[in-house]
C-alpha positions in Angstrom: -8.7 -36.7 90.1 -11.5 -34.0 89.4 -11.3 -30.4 87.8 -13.3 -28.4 88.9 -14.2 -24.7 87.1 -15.6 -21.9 89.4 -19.2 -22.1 88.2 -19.2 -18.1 89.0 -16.4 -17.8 86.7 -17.6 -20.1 84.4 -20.7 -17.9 84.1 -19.2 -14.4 83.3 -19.4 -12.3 80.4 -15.8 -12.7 80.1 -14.0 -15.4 78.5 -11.7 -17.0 81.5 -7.8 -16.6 79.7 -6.9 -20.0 79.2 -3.8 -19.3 81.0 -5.6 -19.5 84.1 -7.0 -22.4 83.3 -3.3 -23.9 82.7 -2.2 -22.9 85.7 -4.8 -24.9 87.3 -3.9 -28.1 85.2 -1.0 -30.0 86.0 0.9 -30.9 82.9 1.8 -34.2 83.9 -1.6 -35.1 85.3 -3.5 -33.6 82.1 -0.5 -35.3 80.1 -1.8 -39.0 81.1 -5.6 -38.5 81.4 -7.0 -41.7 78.8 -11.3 -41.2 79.5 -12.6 -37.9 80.6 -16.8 -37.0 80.8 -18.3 -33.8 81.4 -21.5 -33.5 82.1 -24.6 -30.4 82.6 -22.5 -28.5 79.7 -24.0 -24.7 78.9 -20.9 -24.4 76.2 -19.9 -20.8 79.0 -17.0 -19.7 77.7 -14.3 -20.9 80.4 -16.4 -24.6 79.9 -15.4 -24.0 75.8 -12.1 -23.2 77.0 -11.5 -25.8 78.8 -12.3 -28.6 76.4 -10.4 -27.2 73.7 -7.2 -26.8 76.2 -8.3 -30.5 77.5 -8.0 -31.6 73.4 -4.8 -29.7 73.4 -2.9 -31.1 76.5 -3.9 -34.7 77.2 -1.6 -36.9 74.8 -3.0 -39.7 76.1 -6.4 -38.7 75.5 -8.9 -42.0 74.1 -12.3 -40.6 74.9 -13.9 -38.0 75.6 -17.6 -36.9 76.2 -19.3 -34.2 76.6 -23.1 -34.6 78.7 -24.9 -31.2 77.4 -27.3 -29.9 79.7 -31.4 -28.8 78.4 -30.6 -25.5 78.4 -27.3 -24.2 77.5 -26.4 -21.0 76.1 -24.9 -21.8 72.5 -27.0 -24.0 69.6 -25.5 -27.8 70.1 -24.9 -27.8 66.2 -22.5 -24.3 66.8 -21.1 -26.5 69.6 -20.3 -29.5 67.7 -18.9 -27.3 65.0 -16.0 -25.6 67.6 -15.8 -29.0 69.0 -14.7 -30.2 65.6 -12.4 -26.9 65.0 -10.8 -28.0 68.3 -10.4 -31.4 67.6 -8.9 -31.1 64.2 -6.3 -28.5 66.2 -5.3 -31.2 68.6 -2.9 -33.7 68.1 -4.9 -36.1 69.6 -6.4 -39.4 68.2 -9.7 -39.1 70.8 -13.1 -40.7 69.9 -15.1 -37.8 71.1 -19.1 -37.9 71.6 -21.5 -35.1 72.4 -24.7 -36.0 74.3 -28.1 -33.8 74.0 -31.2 -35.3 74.6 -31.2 -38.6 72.6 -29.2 -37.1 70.0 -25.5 -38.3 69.9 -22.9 -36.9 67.7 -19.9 -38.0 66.9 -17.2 -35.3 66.5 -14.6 -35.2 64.0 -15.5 -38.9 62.3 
């Protein structure tokens, strides 16, 4: 199963509540995800949000990448550095991997 965010809502100036984004998320579904990719990453806010609620609800969680696109809206290094805030929040074991260019970086290792 795909999420999907609203790429209008994704875009705003406001930061989508991450209680919206729960309600979307089944608990049991998120609960039992094991490999999950994003790709064409800006780092919006609700896409932020949703990665560090991802970190925080999949148990199950092995791997997780994240595909940034060219042009996004945050420095990758600032990225990799809330990635790793999130990560280290997370009770999760997850091998996570950010993607720019021909630069990978591994997060939290």
């Amino acid at each position: 199963m795909a999420y999907m965010v609203d790429l209008k809502e994704a875009q705003g100036d406001d930061e989508i509540h991450e209680g919206i984004l729960e309600a979307y998320m089944s608990e049991d579904l998120v609960r039992t995800l094991k490999r999950v990719t994003l790709s064409f990453i800006k780092c919006f806010p609700g896409e932020m949000s949703f990665i560090k609620l991802l970190l925080s609800k999949a148990a199950s969680l092995e791997s997780l990448k994240v595909m940034m696109f060219w042009h996004h809206i945050m420095p990758v290094s600032d990225a990799c550095l809330l990635f790793t805030t999130y990560k280290k929040e997370s009770s999760t074991q997850v091998k996570f991997i950010v993607e720019h260019g021909m630069d990978t970086f591994d997060i939290g290792s």
